[in-house]
C-alpha positions, 0 to 999 in steps of 0.5 A: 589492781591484784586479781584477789581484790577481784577474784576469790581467794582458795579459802574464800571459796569455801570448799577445801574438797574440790579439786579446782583449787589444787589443780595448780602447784601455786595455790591460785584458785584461777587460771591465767593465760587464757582466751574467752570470746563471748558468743551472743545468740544461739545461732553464734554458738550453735554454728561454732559448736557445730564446726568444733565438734565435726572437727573430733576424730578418734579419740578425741573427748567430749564431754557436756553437761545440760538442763535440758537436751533435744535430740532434734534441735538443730545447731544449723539446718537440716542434718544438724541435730544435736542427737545426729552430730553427738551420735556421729561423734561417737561414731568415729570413735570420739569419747562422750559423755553427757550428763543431763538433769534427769528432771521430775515427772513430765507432767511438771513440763520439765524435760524427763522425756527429752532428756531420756530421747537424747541419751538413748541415741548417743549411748546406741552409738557407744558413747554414754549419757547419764540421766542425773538427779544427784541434787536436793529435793526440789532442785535441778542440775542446771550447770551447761557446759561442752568440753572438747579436747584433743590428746597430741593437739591441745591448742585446738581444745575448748570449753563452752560456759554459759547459759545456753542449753542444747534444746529447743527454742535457744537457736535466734539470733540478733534479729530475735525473730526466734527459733523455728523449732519452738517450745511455748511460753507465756502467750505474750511471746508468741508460737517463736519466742524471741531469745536473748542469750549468752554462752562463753568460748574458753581456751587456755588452762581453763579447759582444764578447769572445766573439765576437773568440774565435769569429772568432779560430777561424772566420779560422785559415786552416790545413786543417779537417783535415790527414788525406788521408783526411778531406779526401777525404771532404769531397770526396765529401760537398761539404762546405765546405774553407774557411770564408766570410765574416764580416759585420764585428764590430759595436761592443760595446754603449756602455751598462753593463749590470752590476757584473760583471767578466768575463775570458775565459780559454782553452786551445790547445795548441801545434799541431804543424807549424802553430799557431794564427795567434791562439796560436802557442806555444799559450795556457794562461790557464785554467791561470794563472788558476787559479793566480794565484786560487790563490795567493790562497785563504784560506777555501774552495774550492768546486769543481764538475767532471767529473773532479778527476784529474789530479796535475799539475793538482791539485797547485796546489790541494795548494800553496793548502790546505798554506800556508794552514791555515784554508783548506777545500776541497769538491769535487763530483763524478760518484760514478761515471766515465761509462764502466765498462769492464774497463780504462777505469774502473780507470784512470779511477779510478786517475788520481782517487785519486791526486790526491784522495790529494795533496789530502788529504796537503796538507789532511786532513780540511779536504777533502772531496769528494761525489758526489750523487744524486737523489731516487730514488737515482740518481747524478747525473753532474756535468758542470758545471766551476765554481770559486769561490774565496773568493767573489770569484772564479768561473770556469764554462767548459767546462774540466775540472780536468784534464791535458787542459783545461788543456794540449791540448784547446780551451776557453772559461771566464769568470772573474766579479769583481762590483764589488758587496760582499755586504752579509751578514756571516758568523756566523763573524768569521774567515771571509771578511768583508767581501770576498765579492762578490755574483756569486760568493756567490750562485752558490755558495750558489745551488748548495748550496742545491740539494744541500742541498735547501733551497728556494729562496722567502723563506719556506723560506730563512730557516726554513733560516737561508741565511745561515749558509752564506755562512761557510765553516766553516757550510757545510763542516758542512752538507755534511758533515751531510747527506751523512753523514745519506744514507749512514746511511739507505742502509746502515740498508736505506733504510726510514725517511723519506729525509733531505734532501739528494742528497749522498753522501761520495765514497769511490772503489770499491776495485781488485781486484789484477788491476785495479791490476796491469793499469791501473796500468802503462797509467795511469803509462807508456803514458798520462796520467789523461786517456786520452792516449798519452804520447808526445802529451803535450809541451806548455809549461808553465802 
């Protein structure tokens, strides 16, 4: 196996203006060497977070983008505020530099306010945090990352990808009992929504990729916003209109850390009137790299995601399952959209069930989606954005498998290639071989071991035969085993001892008519499955 038959090539990205791919004298548009962990749950990397930003001293860098930031959202119990640890860090001198979604009017429910709270108490403390409404109308900037690094030490320098934000509701762990301190959802989920996420740990010349993409943001000279109104505000609140300097990028550490390949693919629209100086025609290599790993399924697809919605976007996935008759598709998701209002959840639940209706057109009953809940019976919100294809390629990012992620907002995912040959032979001959690689196995099985709520210490793991999993038509069937072991114990009344596992076959809430005859029209002429008005929606092609 050759990593371009995986990854992307620098001409497939797309994007000649970046300076990702010419970051190396050799022309690779990724980096080799490096070490990714994969930190599931909020508390895993709110508490590795914690411990490697108390460790920056004077002169060290920090630099983070996010969707959304509360200041007070604790990473591990009092005096653990995100606001109280950055403002420390500034303190002793540390370098930061934030970049956050400025967000629209609050009175959407977004997250102007708190976005705004966090910024004032780092920049009070002398570091800088940007409020960023660089985007096309209608879009966010959802890229999540933290970049740590130490001029004189770079074996200790990181970089966090993923999907989890710095802000409420994000630190649960495996027991999805959610977090204490809680913004609500749709009602199904109760007052601590349980949440299911995923955010890598990257060390190696990535960092230093990571990095060129936060200065890539942080130098885009256009206005933080191009609104009269909010310009004046800023004004008003003597918040910084231009972004300061950055101390020069320091070389990525000489010394390999790992067997992991890691590409960075993103996401930017084409911005109206002024592009990005960095993605002027916009750049859609989230997209394409889909596609190309896509094009090269053969055994299963294992998707964890927030949406799974949008035909468009779906319809790549369709192409795979109907040219390739043996491969399987799992798809985990929310088993109820995170809002439920009279309009908003029926269009939601339209934009789904037409696409899970292509993906089951083009692979039958070789599909099969799952919502999951915890011990007490509670949906899990599943915000985690994992793919792994035939356990050699994985992406975790912030992007979602959907119209907007893919097209018109900003996003940050990695796709991981392990050098390492997963020495573990299926049961099945047929199945994936000898090409399944170690990152991408472990995480997939690592991940269904938790649904499956098979342990995870030597003892329990081989009495559960974990093994059997790695082949993919084993672990279609244990999926599909407890689940079905789950729905009968909750239509028998829940009385006899629960069975293990916290998966629940997806099966979409059925429409009223006056439902469908009033979200249909909104869904298929005014806006996309993403909530977007048409007419916002022109964008180039994948």
């Amino acid at each position: 196996m050759t990593r371009t038959e995986w990854l992307l090539t620098a001409g497939e990205r797309g994007n000649p203006a970046t300076r990702l791919d010419a970051r190396r004298r050799d022309g690779k548009a990724w980096s080799e060497a490096n070490r990714a962990q994969a930190l599931v749950h909020g508390s895993t990397y709110f508490a590795e977070l914690l411990e490697a930003v108390r460790a920056l001293r004077s002169g060290d860098l920090l630099l983070f983008t996010d969707w959304r930031g509360d200041r007070d959202e604790r990473l591990a119990g009092p005096g653990t505020e995100i606001g109280t640890v950055l403002r420390e860090a500034a303190e002793r001198q540390v370098v930061v530099k934030g970049l956050l979604w400025r967000s629209h009017v609050d009175g959407l429910r977004f997250s102007q306010e708190e976005n705004r709270r966090l910024g004032v108490e780092i920049e009070e403390a002398g570091g800088e945090c940007l409020l960023d409404m660089r985007v096309r109308p209608g879009g966010s900037h959802h890229q999540k990352m933290v970049v740590l690094r130490h001029p004189g030490r770079p074996e200790l320098d990181v970089a966090y990808v993923g999907g989890i934000d710095l802000c409420h509701n994000r630190n649960d762990d495996a027991t999805h009992s959610g977090d204490r301190q809680s913004l609500p959802l749709a009602s199904a989920y109760g007052p601590h929504p349980p949440w299911h996420d995923v955010q890598l740990a990257l060390r190696g010349p990535v960092v230093g990729d990571v990095e060129a993409v936060f200065r890539e943001r942080w130098e885009d000279p256009a206005p933080l916003s191009r609104s009269p109104a909010t310009r004046l505000r800023a004004l008003m609140h003597r918040e910084d209109a231009d972004a300061g300097g950055l101390p020069p990028q320091t070389p990525d550490p000489a010394v390999p850390c790992g067997t992991h390949t890691v590409q960075l693919l993103r996401t930017y629209p084409n911005r109206l009137l002024r592009g990005y100086p960095f993605a002027p025609d916009g750049e859609r290599s989230i997209a394409r790299g889909y596609l190309k790993a896509l094009r090269r399924a053969r055994a299963l697809i294992y998707v964890e995601d927030q949406y799974l919605w949008s035909p468009r976007v779906v319809h790549s996935f369709a192409q795979a399952l109907a040219g390739n008759p043996g491969l399987l598709m799992i798809g985990v998701i929310p088993t109820v959209p995170e809002q439920d209002g009279r309009l908003t959840l029926p269009m939601n639940l339209i934009g789904r069930i037409t696409a899970l209706d292509e993906l089951r057109r083009a692979g039958g009953d070789r599909v099969a989606v799952y919502g999951l809940e915890n011990h007490a019976g509670i949906p899990v919100y599943v915000h985690a954005k994992v793919c792994v294809i035939d356990d050699v390629w994985a992406s975790v990012g912030s992007d979602n498998i959907n119209l907007r992620s893919w097209t018109h907002d900003s996003e940050l995912s990695c796709a991981v290639v392990d050098d390492r040959l997963d020495q573990r032979r299926p049961s099945d001959p047929g199945g994936l071989g000898d090409g399944a690689r170690v990152f991408a196995r472990e995480l997939r099985l690592g991940l269904m071991r938790e649904h499956l709520d098979v342990g995870e210490d030597p003892g329990q793991r081989a009495a559960a035969e974990p093994d059997a999993l790695c082949d993919p038509g084993s672990a279609f069937r244990a999926f599909e085993a407890a689940a079905a072991a789950l729905d009968a114990w909750h239509a028998a009344g829940r009385g006899a001892p629960r069975p293990a596992g916290r998966l629940r076959r997806y099966t979409p809430p059925e429409l009223s008519g006056a439902q469908r005859a009033l979200a249909t029209p909104l869904h298929h002429v005014l806006v996309d499955p993403d909530g977007r008005p048409l007419r916002l929606r022109r964008h180039n092609a994948f």
